[in-house]
C-alpha positions as CSV (number, residue, x, y, z in Angstrom):
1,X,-25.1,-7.9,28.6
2,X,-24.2,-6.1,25.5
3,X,-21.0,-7.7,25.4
4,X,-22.5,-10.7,24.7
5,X,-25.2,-9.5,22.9
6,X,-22.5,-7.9,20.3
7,X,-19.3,-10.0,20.8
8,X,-18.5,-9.2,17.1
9,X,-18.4,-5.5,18.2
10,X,-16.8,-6.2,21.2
11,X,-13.5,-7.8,19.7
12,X,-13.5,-4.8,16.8
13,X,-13.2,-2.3,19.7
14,X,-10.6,-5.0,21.5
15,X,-8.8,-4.7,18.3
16,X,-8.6,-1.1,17.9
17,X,-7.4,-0.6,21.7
18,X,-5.0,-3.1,20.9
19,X,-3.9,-1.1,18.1
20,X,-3.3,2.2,20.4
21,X,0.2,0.7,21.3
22,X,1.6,0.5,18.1
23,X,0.8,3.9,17.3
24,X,2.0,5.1,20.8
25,X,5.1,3.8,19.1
26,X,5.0,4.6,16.2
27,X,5.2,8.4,17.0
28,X,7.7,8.2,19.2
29,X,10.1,6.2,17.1
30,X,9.1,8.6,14.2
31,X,9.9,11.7,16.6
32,X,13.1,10.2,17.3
33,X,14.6,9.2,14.3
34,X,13.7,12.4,12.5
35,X,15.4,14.4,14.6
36,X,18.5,11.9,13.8
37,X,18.2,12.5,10.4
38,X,21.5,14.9,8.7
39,X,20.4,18.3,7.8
40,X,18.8,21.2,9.2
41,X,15.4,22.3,7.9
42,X,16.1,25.6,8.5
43,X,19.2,26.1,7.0
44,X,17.1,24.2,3.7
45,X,14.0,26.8,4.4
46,X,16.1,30.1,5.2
47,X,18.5,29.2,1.7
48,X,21.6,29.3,0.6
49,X,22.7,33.2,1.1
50,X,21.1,33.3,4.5
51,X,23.2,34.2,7.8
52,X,23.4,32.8,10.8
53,X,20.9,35.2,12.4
54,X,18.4,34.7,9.7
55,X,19.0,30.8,10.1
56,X,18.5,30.9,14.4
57,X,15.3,33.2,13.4
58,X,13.8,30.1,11.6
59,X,15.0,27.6,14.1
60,X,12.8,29.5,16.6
61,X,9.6,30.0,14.2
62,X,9.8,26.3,13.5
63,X,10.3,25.6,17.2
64,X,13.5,24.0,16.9
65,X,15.7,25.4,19.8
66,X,13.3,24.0,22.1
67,X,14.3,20.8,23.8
68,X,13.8,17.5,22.5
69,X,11.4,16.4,25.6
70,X,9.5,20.2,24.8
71,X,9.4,19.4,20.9
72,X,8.0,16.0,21.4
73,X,4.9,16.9,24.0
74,X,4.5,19.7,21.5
75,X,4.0,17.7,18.8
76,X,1.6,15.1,20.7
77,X,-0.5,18.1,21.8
78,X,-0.6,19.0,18.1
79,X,-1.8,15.1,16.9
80,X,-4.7,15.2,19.6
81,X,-5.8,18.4,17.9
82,X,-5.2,16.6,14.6
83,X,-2.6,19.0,13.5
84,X,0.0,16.8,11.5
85,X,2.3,20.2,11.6
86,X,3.2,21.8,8.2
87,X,5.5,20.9,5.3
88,X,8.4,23.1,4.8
89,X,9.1,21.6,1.3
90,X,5.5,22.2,0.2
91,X,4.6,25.4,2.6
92,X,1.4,23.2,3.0
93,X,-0.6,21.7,5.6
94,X,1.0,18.0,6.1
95,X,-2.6,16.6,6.6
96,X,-3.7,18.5,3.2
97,X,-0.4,17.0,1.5
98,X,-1.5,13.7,2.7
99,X,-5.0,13.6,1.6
100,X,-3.8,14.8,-1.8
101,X,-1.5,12.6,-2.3
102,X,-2.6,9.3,-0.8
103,X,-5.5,8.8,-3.4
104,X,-3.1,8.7,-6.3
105,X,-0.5,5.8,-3.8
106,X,-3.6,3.6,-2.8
107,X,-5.5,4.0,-6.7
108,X,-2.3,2.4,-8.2
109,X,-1.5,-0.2,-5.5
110,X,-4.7,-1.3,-5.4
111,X,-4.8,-1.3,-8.7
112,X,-1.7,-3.4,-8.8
113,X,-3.1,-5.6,-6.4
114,X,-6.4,-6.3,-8.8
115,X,-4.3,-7.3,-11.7
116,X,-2.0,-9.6,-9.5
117,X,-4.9,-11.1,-8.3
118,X,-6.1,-11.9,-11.5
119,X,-2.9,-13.5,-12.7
120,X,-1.3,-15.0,-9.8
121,X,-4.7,-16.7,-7.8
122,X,-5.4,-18.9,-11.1
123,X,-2.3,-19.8,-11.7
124,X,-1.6,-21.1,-8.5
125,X,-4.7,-22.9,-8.4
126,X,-3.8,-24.3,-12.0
127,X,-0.2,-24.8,-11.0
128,X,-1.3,-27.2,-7.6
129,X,-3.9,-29.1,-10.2
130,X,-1.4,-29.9,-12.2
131,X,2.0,-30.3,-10.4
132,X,5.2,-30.8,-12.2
133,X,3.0,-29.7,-16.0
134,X,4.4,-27.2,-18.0
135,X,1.6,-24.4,-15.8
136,X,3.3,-25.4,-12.8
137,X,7.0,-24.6,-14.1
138,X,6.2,-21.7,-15.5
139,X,4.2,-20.6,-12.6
140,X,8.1,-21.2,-10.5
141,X,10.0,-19.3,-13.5
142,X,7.0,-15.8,-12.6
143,X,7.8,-16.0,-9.1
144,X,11.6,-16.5,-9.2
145,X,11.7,-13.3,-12.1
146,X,9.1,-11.8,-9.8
147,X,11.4,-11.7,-6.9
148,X,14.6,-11.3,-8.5
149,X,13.8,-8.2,-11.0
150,X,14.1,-5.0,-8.8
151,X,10.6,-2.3,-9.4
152,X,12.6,0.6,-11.0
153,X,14.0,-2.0,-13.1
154,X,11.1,-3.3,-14.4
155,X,9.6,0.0,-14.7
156,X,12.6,1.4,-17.1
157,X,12.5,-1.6,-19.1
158,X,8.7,-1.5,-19.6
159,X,9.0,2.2,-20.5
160,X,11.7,1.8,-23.1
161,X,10.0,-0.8,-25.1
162,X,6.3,0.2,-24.8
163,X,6.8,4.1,-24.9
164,X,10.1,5.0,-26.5
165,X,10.3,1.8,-29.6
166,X,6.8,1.1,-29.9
167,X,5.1,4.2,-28.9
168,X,1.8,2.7,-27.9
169,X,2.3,4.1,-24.4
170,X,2.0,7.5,-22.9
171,X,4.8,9.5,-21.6
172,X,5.8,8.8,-18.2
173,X,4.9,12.1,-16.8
174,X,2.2,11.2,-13.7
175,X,-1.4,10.6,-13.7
176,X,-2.7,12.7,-16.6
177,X,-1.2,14.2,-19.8
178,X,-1.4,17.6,-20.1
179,X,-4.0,17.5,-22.7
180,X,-6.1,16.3,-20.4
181,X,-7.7,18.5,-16.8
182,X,-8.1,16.7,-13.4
183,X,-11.4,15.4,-13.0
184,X,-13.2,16.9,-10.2
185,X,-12.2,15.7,-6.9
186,X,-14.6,13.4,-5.0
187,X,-12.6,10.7,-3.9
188,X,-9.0,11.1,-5.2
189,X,-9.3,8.3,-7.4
190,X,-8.9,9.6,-11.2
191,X,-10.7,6.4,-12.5
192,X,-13.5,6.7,-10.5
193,X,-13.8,10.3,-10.3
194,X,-14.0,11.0,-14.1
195,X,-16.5,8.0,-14.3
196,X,-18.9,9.8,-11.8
197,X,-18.1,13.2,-14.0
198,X,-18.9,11.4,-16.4
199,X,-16.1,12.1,-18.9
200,X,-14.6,8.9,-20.4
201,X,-11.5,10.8,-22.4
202,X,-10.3,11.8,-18.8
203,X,-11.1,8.0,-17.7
204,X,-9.3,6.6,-20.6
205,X,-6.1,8.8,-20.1
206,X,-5.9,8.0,-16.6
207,X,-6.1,4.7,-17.5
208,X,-3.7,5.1,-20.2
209,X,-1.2,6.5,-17.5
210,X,-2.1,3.8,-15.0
211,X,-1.2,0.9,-16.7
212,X,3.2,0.8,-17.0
213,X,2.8,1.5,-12.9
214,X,0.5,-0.5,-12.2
215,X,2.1,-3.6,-14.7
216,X,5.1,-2.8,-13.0
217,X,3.7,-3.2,-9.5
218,X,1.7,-5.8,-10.1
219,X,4.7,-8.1,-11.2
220,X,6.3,-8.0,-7.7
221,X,3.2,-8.7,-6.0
222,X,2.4,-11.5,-8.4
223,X,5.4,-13.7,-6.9
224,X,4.2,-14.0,-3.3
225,X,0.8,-14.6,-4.4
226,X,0.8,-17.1,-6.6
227,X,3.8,-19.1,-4.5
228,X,1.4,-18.8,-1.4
229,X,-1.8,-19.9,-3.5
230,X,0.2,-22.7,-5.1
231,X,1.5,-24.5,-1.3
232,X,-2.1,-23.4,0.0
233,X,-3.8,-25.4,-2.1
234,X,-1.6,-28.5,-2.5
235,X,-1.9,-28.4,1.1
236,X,-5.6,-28.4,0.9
237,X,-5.3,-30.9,-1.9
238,X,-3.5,-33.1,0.2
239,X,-6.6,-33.0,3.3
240,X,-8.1,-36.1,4.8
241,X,-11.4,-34.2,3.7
242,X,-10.5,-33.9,0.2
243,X,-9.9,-37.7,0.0
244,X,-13.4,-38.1,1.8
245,X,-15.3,-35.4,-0.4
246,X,-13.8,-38.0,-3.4
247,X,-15.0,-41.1,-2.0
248,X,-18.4,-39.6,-1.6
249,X,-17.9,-38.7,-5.1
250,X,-18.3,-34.9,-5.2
251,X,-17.7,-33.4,-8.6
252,X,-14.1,-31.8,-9.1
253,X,-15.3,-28.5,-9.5
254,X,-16.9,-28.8,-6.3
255,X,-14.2,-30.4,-4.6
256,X,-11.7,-27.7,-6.0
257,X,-13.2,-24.6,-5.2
258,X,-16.4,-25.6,-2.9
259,X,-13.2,-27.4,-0.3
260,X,-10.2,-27.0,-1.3
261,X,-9.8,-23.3,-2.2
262,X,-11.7,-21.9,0.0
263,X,-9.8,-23.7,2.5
264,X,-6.5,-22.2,1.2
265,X,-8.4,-18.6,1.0
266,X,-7.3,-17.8,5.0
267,X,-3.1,-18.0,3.6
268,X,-3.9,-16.3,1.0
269,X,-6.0,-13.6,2.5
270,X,-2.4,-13.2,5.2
271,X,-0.4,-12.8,2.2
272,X,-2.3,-10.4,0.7
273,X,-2.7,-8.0,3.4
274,X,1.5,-8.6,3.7
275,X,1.8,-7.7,0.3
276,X,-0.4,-4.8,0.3
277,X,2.0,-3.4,2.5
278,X,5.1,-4.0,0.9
279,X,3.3,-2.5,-2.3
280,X,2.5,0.6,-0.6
281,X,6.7,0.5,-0.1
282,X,7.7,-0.2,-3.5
283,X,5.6,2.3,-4.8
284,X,8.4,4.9,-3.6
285,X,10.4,3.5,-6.6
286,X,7.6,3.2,-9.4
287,X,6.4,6.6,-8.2
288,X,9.8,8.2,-9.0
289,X,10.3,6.4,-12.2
290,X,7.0,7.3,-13.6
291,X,6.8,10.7,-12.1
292,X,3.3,9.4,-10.3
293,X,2.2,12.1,-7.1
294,X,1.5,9.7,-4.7
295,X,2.8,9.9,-0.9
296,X,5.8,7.7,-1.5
297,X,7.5,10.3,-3.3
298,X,6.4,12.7,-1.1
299,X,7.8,10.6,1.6
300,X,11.3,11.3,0.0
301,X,11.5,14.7,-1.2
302,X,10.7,15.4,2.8
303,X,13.2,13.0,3.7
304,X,15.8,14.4,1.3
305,X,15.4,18.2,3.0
306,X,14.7,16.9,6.7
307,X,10.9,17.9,6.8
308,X,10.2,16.5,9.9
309,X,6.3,17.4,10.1
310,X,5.9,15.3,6.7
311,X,8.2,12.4,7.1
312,X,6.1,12.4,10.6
313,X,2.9,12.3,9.0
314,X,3.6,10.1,6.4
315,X,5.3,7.4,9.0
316,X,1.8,8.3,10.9
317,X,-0.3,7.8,7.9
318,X,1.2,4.4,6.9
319,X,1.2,3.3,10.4
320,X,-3.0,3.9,10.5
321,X,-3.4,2.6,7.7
322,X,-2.0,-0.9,8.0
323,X,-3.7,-0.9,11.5
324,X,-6.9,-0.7,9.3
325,X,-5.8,-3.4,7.1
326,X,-5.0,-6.3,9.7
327,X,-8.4,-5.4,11.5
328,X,-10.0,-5.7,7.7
329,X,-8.1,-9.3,7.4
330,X,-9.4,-10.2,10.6
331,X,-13.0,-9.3,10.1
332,X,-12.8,-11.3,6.9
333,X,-11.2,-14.2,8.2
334,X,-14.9,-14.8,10.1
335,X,-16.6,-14.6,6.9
336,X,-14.3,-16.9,5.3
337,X,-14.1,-19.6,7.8
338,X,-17.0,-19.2,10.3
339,X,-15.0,-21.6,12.5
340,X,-12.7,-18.6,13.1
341,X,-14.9,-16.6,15.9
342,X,-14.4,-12.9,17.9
343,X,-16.7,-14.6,20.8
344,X,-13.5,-17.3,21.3
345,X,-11.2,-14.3,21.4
């Protein structure tokens, strides 16, 4: 009976124990191909001059002469207990490295995304109005240089001519100058964090700092988007119920976003939830080029020493969170287009 007296809460629960597979997996492809990776962590952690006797002493304090079978139920029984292990590169709790560093990663895709957003939805709209204008080639030539220009390209290029010739941008050097002291922490988010301080010089030199990454970013998201808006709405455009909202002589404005786009809004929506992802990917790039402390960097400094517990939790991290975005698209996709129903599913 409460099944069917919540069937919205019903399919979010469906969702989530769907979900429990893919994490299932997750760990265990994580497990495995860390242990593959070259390098021994303690050899990195014991140093250079160590001996072989220091080095064995290590192995065994990290629990690394176990078996893999041992290691693995070992580390499950940690994750129930929600022990993510701890960081030999940052002698820190993974789980603490993580929520330290995954405010800064998600503030500057999201960011990103915003911008994108802003740029790449209107275009495409204007660019299916208007097919073959000069809007709808110049909408082709930002997705073809979107795609083709690599993110640390972009990135270098932006910060030669906008810091180093024109000096109207700050120094690459992460999400504050030095001039400046980290608001205090509420939700990881400089932006937002020195707005509830408030203190509006920290706000305005986050901001400063956020806006070469978040350019850069926002450039390779704006291809997808804007190509996907684009067929979206000519395919909506195109609609036997366009034709009829026409003959029963709708206004355009109507027709265009009343109909059509919100029609095109469920591709859309797919595409963005795709290219939040790949954002969150590419940010390992922009974060090394712009010195930014977000978790995609932290992602490689553990790979490049063979931190298992942190390249674990990261792949852990990343895993849950895109989990929580499909579930997100698929809630929204009921608001959208009420057609689209949990009770069917």
């Amino acid at each position: 009976m409460a099944a069917l007296k919540y069937p919205r809460l019903r399919a979010v629960s469906l969702r989530v124990a769907q979900s429990v597979p893919v994490v299932i997996g997750v760990v265990i492809i994580s497990f495995i191909l860390t242990r593959a990776l070259p390098g021994d962590p303690a050899v990195y952690f014991a140093g250079a001059a160590a001996d072989e006797a220091s080095i064995q002493e290590i192995r065994v304090s990290l629990g690394l002469d176990k078996p893999l079978i041992q290691q693995f139920f070992i580390y499950v029984g940690d994750l129930l207990h929600g022990d993510l292990g701890q960081s030999i590169s940052s002698g820190q709790p993974v789980v603490k490295d993580l929520a330290n560093r995954l405010p800064a990663s998600l503030e500057l895709t999201l960011t990103a995304l915003i911008l994108s957003c802003g740029i790449a939805i209107p275009l495409g709209v204007l660019a299916a109005t208007r097919p073959g204008s000069w809007i709808d080639h110049m909408c082709r030539v930002l997705v073809t240089a979107g795609v083709s220009l690599p993110t640390f390209f972009t990135g270098i290029i932006l910060i030669y001519m906008f810091y180093y010739l024109l000096g109207i941008a700050p120094p690459p050097i992460g999400r504050l100058d030095f001039i400046y002291l980290d608001p205090d922490r509420v939700t990881g988010f400089y932006l937002i964090d020195a707005a509830l301080m408030p203190d509006w010089d920290t706000w305005r030199g986050a901001a400063k700092q956020l806006v070469l990454p978040a350019i850069t970013l926002a450039l390779f998201t704006l291809a997808p988007i804007a190509r996907m808006t684009r067929a979206a709405m000519l395919t909506a455009l195109s609609s036997d119920f366009i034709r009829t909202a026409r003959a029963a002589g709708l206004s355009n404005r109507k027709i265009l976003y009343g109909y059509a786009f919100r029609n095109a809004l469920l591709p859309i929506i797919t595409t963005l939830g795709m290219v939040f992802s790949f954002a969150l990917g590419a940010n390992v790039l922009v974060e090394k080029v712009f010195a930014w402390p977000g978790i995609g960097s932290y992602a490689v400094e553990a790979l490049v020493v063979s931190d298992y517990a942190a390249v674990q939790g990261f792949v852990l991290a990343m895993a849950l969170l895109f989990v929580a975005l499909n579930l997100a698209i698929d809630l929204l996709y009921t608001v959208i287009d009420p057609r689209i129903g949990f009770a069917a599913k």
